[in-house]
C-alpha positions as CSV (number, residue, x, y, z in Angstrom):
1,X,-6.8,7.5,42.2
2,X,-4.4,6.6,39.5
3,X,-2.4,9.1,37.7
4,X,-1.8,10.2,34.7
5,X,1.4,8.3,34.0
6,X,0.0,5.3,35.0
7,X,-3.3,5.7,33.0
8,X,-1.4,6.5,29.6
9,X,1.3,3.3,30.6
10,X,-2.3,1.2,30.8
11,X,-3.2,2.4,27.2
12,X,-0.1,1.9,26.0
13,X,-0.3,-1.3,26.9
14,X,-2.8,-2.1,24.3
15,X,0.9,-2.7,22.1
16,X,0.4,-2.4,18.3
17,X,-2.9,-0.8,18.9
18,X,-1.3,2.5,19.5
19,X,0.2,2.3,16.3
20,X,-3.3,2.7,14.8
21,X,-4.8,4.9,18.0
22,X,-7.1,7.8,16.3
23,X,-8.3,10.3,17.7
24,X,-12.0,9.1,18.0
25,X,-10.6,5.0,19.4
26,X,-8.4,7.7,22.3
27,X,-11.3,9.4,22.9
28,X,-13.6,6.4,23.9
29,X,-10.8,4.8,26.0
30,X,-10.8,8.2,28.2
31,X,-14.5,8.2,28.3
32,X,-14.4,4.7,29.3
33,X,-11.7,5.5,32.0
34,X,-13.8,8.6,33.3
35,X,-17.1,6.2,33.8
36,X,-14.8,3.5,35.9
37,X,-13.6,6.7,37.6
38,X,-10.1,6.0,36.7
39,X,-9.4,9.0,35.4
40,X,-11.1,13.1,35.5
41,X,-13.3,14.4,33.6
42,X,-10.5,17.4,33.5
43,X,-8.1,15.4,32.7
44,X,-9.9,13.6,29.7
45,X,-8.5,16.1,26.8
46,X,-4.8,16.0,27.7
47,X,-5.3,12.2,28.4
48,X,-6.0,12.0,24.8
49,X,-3.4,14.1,23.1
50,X,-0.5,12.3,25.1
51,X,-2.3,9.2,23.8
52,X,-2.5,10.3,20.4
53,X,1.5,12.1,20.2
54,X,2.5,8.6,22.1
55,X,0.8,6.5,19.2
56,X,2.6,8.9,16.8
57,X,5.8,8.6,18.4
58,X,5.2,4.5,17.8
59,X,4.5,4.5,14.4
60,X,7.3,6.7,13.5
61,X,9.4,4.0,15.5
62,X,8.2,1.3,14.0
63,X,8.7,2.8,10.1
64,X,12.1,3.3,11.3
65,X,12.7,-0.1,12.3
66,X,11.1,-1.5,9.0
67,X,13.1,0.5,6.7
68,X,16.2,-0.7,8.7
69,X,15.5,-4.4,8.6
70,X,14.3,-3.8,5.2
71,X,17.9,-1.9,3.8
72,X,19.5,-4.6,5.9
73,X,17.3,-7.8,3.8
74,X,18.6,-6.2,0.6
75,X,21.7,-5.3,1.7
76,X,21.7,-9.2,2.2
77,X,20.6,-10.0,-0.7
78,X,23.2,-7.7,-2.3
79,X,20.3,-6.0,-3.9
80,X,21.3,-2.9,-6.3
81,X,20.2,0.5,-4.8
82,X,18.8,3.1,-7.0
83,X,21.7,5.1,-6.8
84,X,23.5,1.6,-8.2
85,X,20.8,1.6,-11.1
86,X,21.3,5.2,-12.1
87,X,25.5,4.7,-12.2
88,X,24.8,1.9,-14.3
89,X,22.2,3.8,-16.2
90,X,24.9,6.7,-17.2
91,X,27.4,3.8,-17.8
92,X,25.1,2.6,-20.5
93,X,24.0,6.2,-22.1
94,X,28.2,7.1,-22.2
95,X,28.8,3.8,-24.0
96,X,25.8,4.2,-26.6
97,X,26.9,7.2,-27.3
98,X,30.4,6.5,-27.6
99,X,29.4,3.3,-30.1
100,X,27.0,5.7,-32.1
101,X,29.6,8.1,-32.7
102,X,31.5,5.3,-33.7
103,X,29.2,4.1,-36.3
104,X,29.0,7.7,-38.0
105,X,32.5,7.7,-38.7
């Protein structure tokens, strides 16, 4: 009989899939696994949480990993970050104001 372990390493296997895993697509892979008797019947509901808090565990990986290749790109590109904007920003506003109190004199 196969285990647990070896069960969720066979769904996992499915790659990006478990990115987008739902409850309902987990679900119908256990059922599926109970019918080719690879898996309990008892064991179906825990099967699918540890299926669904692996995919979760995924996707939060693999936003990580974008926003890092994505703050690397633009730190690259020697793109501005917000913060870069909003010191320029109050750059601007001191020397607007310094040119409009200039005027009124």
């Amino acid at each position: 009989m196969t285990t647990i372990r070896e069960l969720l390493e066979q769904g996992m296997l499915l790659g990006l899939g478990a990115v987008s895993l739902t409850r309902e697509t987990a679900q119908n892979l256990v059922d599926e696994m109970v019918k080719r008797g690879q898996a309990q019947r008892e064991e179906a509901s825990d099967i699918v949480e540890q299926l669904l808090k692996r995919g979760e565990r995924e996707r939060n990986a693999l936003r990580k990993l974008i926003r890092e290749e994505v703050h690397e790109v633009l730190k690259e590109l020697q793109m501005p970050t917000h913060a870069d904007l909003k010191a320029i920003e109050k750059k601007l506003d001191t020397i607007l104001h310094k040119l409009e109190a200039g005027s009124q004199e």
